[in-house]
N, C-alpha and C positions, 0 to 999 in steps of 0.2 A: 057840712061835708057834701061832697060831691056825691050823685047817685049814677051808679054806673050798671049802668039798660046792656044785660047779656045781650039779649034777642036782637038791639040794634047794631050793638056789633057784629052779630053772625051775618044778619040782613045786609052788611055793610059789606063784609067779607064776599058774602056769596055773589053780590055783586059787581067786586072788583075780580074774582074769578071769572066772570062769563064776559067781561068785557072784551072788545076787538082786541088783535095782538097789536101791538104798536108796531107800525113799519111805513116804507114809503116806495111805491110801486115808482114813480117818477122819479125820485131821485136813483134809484138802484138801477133802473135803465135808462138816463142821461148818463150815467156813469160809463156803464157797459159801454152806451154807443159812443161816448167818447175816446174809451180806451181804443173802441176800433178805429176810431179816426188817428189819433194821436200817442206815439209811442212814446212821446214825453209823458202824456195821463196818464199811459200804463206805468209810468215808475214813480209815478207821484203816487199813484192810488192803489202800489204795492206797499209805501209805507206807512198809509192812514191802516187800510183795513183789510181783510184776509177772507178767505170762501168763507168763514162759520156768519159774517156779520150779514151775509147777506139773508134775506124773511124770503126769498123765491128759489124753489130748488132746482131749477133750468136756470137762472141766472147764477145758481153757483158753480155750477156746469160752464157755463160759460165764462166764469172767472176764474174757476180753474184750468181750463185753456188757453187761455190770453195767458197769464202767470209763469205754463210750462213754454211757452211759445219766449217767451220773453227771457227767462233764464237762460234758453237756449240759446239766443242770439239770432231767430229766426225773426222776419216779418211777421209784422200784426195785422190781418183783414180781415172781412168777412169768408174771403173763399179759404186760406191759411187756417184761421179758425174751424170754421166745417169741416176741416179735413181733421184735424185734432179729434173734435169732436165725435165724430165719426167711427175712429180708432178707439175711444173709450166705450160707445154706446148711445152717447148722449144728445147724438145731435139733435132727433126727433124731438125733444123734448122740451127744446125752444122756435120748434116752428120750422127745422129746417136752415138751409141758406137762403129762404127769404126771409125767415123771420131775424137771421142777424143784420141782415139789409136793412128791414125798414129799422130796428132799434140803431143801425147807424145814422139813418137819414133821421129821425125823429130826436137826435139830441139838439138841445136849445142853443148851445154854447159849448165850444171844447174847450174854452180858457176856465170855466166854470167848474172842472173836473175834480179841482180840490175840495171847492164845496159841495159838490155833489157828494164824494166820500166820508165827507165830515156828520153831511145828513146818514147817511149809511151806518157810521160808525156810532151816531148817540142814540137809534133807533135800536141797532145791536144792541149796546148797554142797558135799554131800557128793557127790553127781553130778557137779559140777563137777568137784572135784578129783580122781575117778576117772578121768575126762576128760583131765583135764590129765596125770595121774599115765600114763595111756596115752602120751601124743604124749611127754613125757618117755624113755619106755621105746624107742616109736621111734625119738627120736632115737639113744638108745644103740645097739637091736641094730643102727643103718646103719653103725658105726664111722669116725664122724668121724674126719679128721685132726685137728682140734682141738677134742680133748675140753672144753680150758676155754673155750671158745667153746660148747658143748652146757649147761656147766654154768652158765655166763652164762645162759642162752636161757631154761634150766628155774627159774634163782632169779628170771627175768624174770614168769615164767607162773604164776608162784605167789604170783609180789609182784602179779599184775593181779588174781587170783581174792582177796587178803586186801583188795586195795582195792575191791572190786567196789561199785557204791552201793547203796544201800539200798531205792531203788525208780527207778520211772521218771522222779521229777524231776518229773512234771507235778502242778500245784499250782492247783486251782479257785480264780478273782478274789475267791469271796465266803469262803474259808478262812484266804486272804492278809490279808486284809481285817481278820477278826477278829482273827488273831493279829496284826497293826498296831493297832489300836486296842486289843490289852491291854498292848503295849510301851509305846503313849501315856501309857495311864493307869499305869503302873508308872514311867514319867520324870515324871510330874505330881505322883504321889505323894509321891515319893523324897526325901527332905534334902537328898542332893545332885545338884549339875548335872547328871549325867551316870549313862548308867543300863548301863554297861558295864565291866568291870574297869579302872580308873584307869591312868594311865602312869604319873602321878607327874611329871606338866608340867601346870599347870593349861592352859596357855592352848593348850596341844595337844589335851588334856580336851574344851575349850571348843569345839574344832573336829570334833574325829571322836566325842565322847561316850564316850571309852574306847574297851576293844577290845573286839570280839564275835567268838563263832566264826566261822568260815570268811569272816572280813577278809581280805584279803589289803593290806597297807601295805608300800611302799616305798619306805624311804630312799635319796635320792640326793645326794651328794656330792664332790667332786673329793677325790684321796687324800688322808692326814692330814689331815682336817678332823675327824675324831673322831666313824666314822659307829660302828662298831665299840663303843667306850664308849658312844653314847646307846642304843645297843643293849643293853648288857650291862645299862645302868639301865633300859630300858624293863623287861627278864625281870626284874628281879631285884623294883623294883615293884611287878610284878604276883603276884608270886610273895610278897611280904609282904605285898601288900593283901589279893589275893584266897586267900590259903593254900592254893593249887595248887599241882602241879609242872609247871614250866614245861620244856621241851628246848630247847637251844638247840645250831644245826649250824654251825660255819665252819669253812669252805675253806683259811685264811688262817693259824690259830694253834690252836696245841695247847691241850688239857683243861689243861694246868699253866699257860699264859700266859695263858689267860681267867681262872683262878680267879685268878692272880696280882692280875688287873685288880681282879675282882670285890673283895678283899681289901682291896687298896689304895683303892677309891672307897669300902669303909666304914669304914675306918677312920682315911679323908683322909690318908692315907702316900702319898708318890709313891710307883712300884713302880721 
């Protein structure tokens, strides 16, 4: 049997506690000074990552102004910026307007601005779940009465930091805009009616144009009306149209009775 050393665990603990916080001064300001360069950065790297991801508190300051600046529909510079800035309190606090000067002169690369946020964004996460990996640990050292009620709470806190989104969600009229009229023209183009993975029902097709990410569709039926099978053909459809792997969750029947289904609707066997 295994021997399990308290002492080196805590040893071990105390010193993933005092370690540096994970962050990256360089990529957080190649990012910055690219935004000022480039109003295209600024909308790229409105959708990676948001003021919380950034580890320097004058650079979230400063992305918090680019941000309102950009919503607005106003110019992004260094003097544009400083004046924002300025209205909040914050400008001193990155050095002035020369210090958004030189973070604009000191970026490597403006094409580089996605991955600049990218580093930002797993740097964030890594914070997070140090974070999280804390409030875990307190829960343990208080000794709950119900540990599986702790262990619930911690797989809860770690299923919210995997789902976390990917930015703030806010999305300028004239960005929407575009990406709307390139889906037009990609349904205009197209052979066929619908510019979405097919269900494999035309006249349902005809209705919703397929499925798109984050659809949300619901079948509603009284029992044994056969919501379950049109289901199983919708996954199964898409899943030979569009040559994806599809997941599919219910409540209701096992992995051996669904495939059972699956089986029997292609092969027209009752099951």
């Amino acid at each position: 049997m295994a021997r399990v050393d308290g002492e080196s665990d805590s040893r071990r603990l105390s010193t993933i506690m005092t370690r540096a916080i994970p962050h990256s001064v360089e990529a957080e300001e190649s990012l910055i000074g690219a935004m000022l360069l480039s109003r295209e950065a600024v909308s790229e790297s409105l959708e990676e990552v948001n003021t919380d991801d950034f580890y320097s508190g004058s650079l979230q300051n400063v992305f918090k102004a680019m941000a309102t600046l950009y919503l607005r529909g106003d110019p992004i510079d260094p003097v544009t910026v400083a004046e924002e800035m300025k209205k909040a309190g914050s400008l001193d606090l990155v050095g002035g307007l020369a210090g958004l000067v030189e973070l604009q002169a000191s970026t490597p690369s403006i094409t580089n601005a996605t991955q600049y946020a990218e580093i930002v964004r797993q740097y964030s996460l890594l914070r997070r779940l140090i974070k999280v990996a804390g409030e875990i640990a307190e829960m343990a050292y208080s000794l709950p009465e119900d540990i599986y009620a702790v262990i619930d709470a911690a797989e809860s806190k770690i299923f919210e930091l995997a789902e976390r989104p990917d930015a703030d969600g806010i999305v300028p009229i004239r960005d929407s805009l575009s990406q709307t009229l390139d889906q037009l023209e990609a349904l205009y183009e197209n052979d066929r009616p619908i510019n979405g993975t097919p269900t494999g029902f035309a006249d349902l097709d005809d209705i919703i144009y397929g499925l798109y990410p984050s659809n949300l569709l619901i079948v509603g039926a009284r029992p044994g009306m056969g919501k379950t099978s049109f289901a199983l053909s919708l996954a199964a459809n898409a899943a030979r149209t569009a040559k994806e792997p599809v997941l599919l969750f219910s409540l209701e029947m096992s992995h051996i009775e669904l495939t059972q289904r699956l089986v029997s609707a292609e092969s027209r066997v009752d099951s």
